[in-house]
C-alpha positions as CSV (number, residue, x, y, z in Angstrom):
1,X,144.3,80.4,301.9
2,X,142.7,78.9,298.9
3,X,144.2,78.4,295.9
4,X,141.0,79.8,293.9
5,X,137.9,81.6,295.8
6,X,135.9,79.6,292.7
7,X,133.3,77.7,295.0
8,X,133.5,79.3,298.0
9,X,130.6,80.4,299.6
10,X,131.7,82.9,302.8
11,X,129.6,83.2,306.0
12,X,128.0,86.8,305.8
13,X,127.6,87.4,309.6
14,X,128.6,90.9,310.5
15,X,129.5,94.1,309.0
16,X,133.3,93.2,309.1
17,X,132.6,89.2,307.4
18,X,130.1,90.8,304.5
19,X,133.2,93.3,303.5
20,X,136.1,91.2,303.9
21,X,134.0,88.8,301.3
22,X,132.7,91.6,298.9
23,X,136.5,92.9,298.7
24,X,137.8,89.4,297.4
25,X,134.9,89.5,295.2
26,X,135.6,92.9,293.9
27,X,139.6,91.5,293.3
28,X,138.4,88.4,291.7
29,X,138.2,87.9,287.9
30,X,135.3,85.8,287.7
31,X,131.2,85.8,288.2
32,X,129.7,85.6,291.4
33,X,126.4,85.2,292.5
34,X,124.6,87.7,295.2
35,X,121.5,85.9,296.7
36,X,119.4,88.8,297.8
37,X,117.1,88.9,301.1
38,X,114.4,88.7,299.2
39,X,115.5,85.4,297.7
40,X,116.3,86.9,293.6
41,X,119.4,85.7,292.6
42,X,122.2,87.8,290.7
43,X,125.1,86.2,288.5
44,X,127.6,88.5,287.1
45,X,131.5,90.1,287.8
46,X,131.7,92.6,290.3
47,X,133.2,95.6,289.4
48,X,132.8,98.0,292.2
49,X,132.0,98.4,296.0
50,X,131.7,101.3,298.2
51,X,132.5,100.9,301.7
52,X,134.4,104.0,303.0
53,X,131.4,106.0,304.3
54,X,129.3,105.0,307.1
55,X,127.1,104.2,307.5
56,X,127.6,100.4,306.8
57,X,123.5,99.9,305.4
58,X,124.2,102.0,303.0
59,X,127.3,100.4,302.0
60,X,127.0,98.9,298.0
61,X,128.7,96.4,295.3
62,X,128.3,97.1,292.0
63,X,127.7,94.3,289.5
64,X,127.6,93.9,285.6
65,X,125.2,90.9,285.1
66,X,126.1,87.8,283.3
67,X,122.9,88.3,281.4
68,X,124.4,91.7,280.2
69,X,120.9,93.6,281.2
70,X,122.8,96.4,282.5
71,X,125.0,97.3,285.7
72,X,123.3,96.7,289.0
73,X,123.8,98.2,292.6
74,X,123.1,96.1,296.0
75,X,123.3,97.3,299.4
76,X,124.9,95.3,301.9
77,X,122.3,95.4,303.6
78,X,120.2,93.0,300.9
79,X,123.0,90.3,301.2
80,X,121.8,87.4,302.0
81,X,124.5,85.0,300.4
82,X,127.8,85.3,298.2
83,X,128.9,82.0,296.2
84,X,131.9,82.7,293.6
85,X,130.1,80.8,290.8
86,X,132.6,81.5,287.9
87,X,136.1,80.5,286.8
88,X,139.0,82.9,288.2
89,X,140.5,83.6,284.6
90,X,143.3,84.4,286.4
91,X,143.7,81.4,288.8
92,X,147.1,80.2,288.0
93,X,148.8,82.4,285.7
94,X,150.9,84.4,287.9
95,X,154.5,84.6,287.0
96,X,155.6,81.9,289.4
97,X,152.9,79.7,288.2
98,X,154.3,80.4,284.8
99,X,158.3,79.8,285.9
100,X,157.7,77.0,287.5
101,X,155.8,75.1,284.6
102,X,158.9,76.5,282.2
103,X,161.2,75.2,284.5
104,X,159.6,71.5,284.7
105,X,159.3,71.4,280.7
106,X,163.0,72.9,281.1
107,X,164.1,69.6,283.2
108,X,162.1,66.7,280.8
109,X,165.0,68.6,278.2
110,X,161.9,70.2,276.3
111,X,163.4,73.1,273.7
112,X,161.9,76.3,272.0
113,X,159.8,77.0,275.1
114,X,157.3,79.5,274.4
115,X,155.3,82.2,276.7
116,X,151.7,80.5,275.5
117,X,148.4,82.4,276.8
118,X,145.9,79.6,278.4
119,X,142.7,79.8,276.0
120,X,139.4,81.4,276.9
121,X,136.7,79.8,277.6
């Protein structure tokens, strides 16, 4: 498994395929972009997906543009491509991320070692 989805462009053959990738992209916390069938492309964080009822065409994601131009539905069905475009703002920052870079500044003898948030970009 990869470290960070960011980059990763997943195969979209088959019902099974298109929802395994549109659940990582609904659990990731960065943009992705949907390339449609009919070729538009749309950038933004998803932020929903439905894919309990059958039947799978009229299974949907839920997207909140980068652009901000308002929250946008596409059926599964549409899917031509997924690429996860934007940063994971979360990629790295788990608590054992966290411990083990205390624990390296901890060995180099480094003192008043803080809990610091990573900046935004």
């Amino acid at each position: 498994m990869r470290d960070s989805l960011q980059g990763w462009s997943p195969e979209l053959t088959g019902q099974e395929k298109i929802k395994s990738a549109l659940d990582r992209a609904f659990d990731y916390r960065g943009d992705v972009t949907l390339t449609l069938k009919n070729g538009e492309r749309l950038e933004g964080f998803v932020f929903d997906r439905s894919t309990q009822n059958p039947p799978p065409a009229d299974w949907t994601v839920r997207l909140i543009p980068k652009d901000g131009s308002g929250r946008v539905t596409v059926r599964f069905a549409d899917l031509a491509g997924l690429e996860f475009t934007g940063r994971d703002m979360a990629a790295g920052t788990n608590f054992e991320a966290w411990l083990q870079r205390y624990n390296e500044k901890k060995a180099r003898g480094e003192q008043n070692i803080k809990l610091e948030p990573e900046p935004l970009d």
